[in-house]
N, C-alpha and C positions, 0 to 999 in steps of 0.2 A: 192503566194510567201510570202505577208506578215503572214502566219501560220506556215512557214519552220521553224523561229526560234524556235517557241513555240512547235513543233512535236520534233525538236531537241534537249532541253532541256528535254521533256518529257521522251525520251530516253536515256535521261542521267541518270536522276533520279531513272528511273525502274533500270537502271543496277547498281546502286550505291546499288539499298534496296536487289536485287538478291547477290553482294556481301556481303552485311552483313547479310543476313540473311544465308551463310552458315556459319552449325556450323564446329568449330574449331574443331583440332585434339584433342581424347581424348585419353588418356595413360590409357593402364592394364599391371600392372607388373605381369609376372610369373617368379618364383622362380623354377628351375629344378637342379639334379645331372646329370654329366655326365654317360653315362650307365646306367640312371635308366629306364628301361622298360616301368613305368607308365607316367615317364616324354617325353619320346617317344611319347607315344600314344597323349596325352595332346596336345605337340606341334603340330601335325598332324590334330587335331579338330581348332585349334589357326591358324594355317596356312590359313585354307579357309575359317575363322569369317575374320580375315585379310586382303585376298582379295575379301572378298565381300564389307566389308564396308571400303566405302574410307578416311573416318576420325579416325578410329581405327589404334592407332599405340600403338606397342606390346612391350615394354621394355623387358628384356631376364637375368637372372642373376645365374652365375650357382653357386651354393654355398660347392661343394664337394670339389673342389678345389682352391678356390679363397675367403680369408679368409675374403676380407671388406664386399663381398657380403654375407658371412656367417653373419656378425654382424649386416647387415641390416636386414636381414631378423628375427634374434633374438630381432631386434628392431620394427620390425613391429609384431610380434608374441606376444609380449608383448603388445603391442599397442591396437589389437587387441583379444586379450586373447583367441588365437586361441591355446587349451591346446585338445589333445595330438600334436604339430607339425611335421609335416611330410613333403617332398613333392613329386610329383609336388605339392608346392604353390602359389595360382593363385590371384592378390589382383584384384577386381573392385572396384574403387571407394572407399569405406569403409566397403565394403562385402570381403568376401575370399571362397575363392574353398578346402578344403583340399584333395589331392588324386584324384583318376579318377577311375570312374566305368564307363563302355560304354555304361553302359541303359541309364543311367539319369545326368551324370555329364555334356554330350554337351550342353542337354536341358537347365541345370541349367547355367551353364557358359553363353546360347545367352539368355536369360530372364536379367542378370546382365547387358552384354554388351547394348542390346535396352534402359535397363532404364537408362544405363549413358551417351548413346553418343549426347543424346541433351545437356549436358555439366549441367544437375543441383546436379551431384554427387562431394560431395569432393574428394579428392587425398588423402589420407593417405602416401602413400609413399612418396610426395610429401610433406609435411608437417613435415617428419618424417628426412624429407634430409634439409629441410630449404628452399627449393625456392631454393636449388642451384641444378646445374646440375647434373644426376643421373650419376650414377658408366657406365663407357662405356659396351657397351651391350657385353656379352660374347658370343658371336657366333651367324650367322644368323640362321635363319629357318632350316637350312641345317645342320648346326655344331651343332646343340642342339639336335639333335636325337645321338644316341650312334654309335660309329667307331665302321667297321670291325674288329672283334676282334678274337682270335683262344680259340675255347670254348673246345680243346682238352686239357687233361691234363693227367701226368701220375703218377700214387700210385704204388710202389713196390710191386711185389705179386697179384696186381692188374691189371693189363698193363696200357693199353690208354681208358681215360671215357670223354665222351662226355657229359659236364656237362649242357647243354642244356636236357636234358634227365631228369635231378631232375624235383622235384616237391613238393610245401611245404605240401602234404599228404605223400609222399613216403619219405621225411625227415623227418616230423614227427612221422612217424612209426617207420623206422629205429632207431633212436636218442630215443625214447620211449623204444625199445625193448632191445637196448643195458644197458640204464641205469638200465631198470629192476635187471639186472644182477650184482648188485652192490654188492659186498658179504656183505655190511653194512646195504642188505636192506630187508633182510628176517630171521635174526637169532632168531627176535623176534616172527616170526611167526608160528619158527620150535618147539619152547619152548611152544607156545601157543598150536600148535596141540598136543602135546606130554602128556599134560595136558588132552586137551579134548578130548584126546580119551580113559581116564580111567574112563571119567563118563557114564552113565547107560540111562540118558536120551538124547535121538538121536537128539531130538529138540530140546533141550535147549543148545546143542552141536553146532547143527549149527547155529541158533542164534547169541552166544557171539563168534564164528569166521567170520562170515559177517558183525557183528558190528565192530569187530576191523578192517576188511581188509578196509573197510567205511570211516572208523575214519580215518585213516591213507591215503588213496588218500586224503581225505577234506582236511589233512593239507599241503599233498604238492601241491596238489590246491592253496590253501590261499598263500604257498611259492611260487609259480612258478606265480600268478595275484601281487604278492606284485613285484617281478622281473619285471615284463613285466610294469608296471604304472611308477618305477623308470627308467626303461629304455627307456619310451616313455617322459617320461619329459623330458630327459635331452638327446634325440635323435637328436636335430638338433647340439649338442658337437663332435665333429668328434672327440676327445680324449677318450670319452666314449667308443665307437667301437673300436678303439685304444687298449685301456686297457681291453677288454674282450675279445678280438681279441690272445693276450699275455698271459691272462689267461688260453685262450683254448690250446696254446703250451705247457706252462706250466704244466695244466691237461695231457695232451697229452702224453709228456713225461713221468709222472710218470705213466700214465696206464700201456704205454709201458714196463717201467722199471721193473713196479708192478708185471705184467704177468710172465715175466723171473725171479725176483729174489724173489719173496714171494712164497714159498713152497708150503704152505694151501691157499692163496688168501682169509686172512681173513681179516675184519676192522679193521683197527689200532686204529678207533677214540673213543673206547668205552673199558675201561680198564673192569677185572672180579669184582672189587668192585662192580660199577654200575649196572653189568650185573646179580650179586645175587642179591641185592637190585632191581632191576626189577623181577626177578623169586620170591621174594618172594611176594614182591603186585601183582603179578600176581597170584599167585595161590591164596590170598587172596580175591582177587576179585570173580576169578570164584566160590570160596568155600562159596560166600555169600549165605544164604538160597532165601534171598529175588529175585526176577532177576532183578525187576528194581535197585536193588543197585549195584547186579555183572555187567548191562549195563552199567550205569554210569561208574562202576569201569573200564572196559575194554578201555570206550572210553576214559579218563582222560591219562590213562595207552598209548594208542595208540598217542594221544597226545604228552605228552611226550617226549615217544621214539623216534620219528619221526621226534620232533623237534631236538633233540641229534643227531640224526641218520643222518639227511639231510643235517649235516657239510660237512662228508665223502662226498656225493653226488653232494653238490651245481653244481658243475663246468657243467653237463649238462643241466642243468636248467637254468641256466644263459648263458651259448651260445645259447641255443635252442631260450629263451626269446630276446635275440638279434640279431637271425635270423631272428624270429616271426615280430619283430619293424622294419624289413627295407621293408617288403610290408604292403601299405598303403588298410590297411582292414576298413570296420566296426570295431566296438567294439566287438559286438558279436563275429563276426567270429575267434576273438583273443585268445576269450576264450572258441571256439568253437573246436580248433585247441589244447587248453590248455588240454580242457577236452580228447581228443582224444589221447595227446600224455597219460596223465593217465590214462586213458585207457590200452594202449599197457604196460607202464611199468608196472604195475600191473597184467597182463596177466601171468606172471612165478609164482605170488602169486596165484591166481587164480586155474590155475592148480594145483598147489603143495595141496592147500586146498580141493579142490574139491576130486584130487583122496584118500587124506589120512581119508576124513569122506566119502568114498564109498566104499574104500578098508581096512579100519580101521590101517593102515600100512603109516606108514613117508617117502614120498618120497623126493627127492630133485635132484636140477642141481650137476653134476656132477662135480669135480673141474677141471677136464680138458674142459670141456663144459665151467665155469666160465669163463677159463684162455683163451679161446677164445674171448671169449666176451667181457674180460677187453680188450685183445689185438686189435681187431676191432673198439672199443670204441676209445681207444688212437689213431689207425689211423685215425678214423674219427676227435679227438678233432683237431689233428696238422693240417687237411688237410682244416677244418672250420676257424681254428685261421689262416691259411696264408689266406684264402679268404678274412676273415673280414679285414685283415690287409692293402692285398696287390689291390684285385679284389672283392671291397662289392659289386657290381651290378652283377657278378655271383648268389650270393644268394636273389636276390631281385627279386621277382617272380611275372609273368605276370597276 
């Protein structure tokens, strides 16, 4: 009896050190869009880190629609100079997640969460808000995956397309193939052939036409990664996609318009001054004796023109490139996709080159073949510009 006190206090004490020695709840903010596919997935790994660990508690902030949590997260981006931003944006502690890949992004996410839930991780978010109370959570577990939505839709001429069916190869291709077809984007090449097939040696013939056709994807390469860098900086701006969104209408229209009221479906952006002024450093080049000078010449020349040329052009490069920025890739793959779409536009050059130093004879697309292709073009611009405007998580791809 007289040891009751003392077993009694005893067990007082173990349960006072059992109480403080749990650790407290730690916070991981994720930044998601509604409808975004990636943000979907994300939440879905978060859910069952969630219910495993009982001191993990998951802050939720959707930023497509709800503009202070857009500015937070431009403040924590900054914070952490997480440069290209995207999301799903996942902050732990003072680490961050960009994007989700299903190999390796769980793995990497529960490696962050184990090393902060003993609580020795600062809060950036937390710091970044003041110690005051974070923005109320926009949706549970439940509402942060994307609503039943009707993924039918319907294009004139077209009927009803089930836009679940894209895919950012099969839109790549497409958008590639169309652009090819630009009438501003082969005149130079038809002048070039026309040339080379008055000369005598069959090698040095194809040569300074595979360097020019070269020349010319490099720079709308160099044009279409300069697109894509400017449109991932400035990606978490929902006025950005806004404005190129208008732009694609814009385009859209005048393809449209272009198809029906331009006779010849020729470039308007390149008056005949310029265009002698290129025929003649053009034949000046190839007439160099030397060939490393005619190389040089051709690729300067290709150069150039291309850069002149890809005025008329821009507008598919620039929607295609802010397609490209709403799924959360590698780097590579950005420009893996870039190369790919060069690829396809270049395929109408290709051919046209190949047959006319096989057959010795100029061939070309047809202007009703053009006038299709502008016309498809412009459906497609108008149909990409209401998505980006109305429905971006349409083109944001799993």
């Amino acid at each position: 009896m007289k040891l009751r006190p003392f077993f009694l206090l005893l067990v007082l004490l173990s349960s006072a050190c059992v109480v403080s020695a749990a650790p407290s709840p730690f916070a991981i903010h994720f930044f998601y869009g509604q409808g975004c596919p990636h943000c979907a997935k994300e939440e879905k790994v978060l859910r069952e880190y969630e219910n495993r660990y009982g001191n993990l508690r998951i802050e939720r902030y959707e930023v497509y629609f709800n503009q202070e949590n857009m500015d937070l997260l431009e403040k924590v981006v900054e914070r952490l100079k997480a440069y290209p931003p995207a999301v799903p944006f996942l902050v732990v502690g003072d680490e961050y997640v960009v994007g989700f890949d299903e190999n390796f992004t769980p793995d990497m996410i529960k490696t962050l969460i184990a090393k902060c839930l003993p609580g020795h991780c600062p809060d950036v978010v937390r710091q970044i808000l003041g110690g005051e109370k974070a923005p109320p959570v926009q949706g549970s577990a439940q509402t942060a995956r994307p609503a039943e939505q009707t993924w039918v839709i319907t294009i004139p001429l077209a009927g009803e397309i089930d836009v679940r069916s894209f895919s950012l190869p099969m839109l790549t291709v497409v958008m590639g193939f169309l652009d090819g077809f630009n009438p501003c984007a082969m005149w130079a090449l038809i002048f070039l052939i026309g040339l080379l097939l008055g000369m005598r040696n069959r090698a040095r013939m194809w040569l300074l036409g595979s360097v020019f056709i070269v020349a010319s994807a490099f720079v709308y390469f160099l044009f279409m990664a300069a697109w894509l860098n400017i449109i991932l900086f400035f990606g978490l701006v929902i006025w950005v996609r806004i404005a190129i969104g208008l732009i694609a209408l814009a385009g859209g229209v005048y393809s449209v318009t272009d198809a029906f009221l331009n006779p010849e479906i020729s470039c308007k952006m390149t008056d005949d001054v310029r265009r002698r002024q290129f025929r003649v450093r053009l034949r000046n080049a190839i007439g160099q004796q030397s060939l490393l000078l005619s190389l040089v010449g051709i690729s300067l020349l290709a150069f150039m023109v291309n850069l002149v040329e890809i005025v008329c052009s821009a507008g598919f490069p620039a929607i295609y490139t802010q397609v490209l920025s709403l799924s959360a890739l590698p780097t590579w793959k950005y420009y893996a996709y870039i190369v790919l779409y060069i690829f396809v536009f270049m395929l109408d050059d290709l051919i046209v080159f190949f047959a006319a130093m096989l057959t010795l004879e100029i061939t070309g697309a047809t202007t009703t073949y053009v006038r299709y292709a502008r016309l498809l073009g412009g459906l497609l611009m108008l149909l990409i510009g209401a998505l980006l405007i109305f429905r971006p998580q349409v083109l944001m791809f799993g």
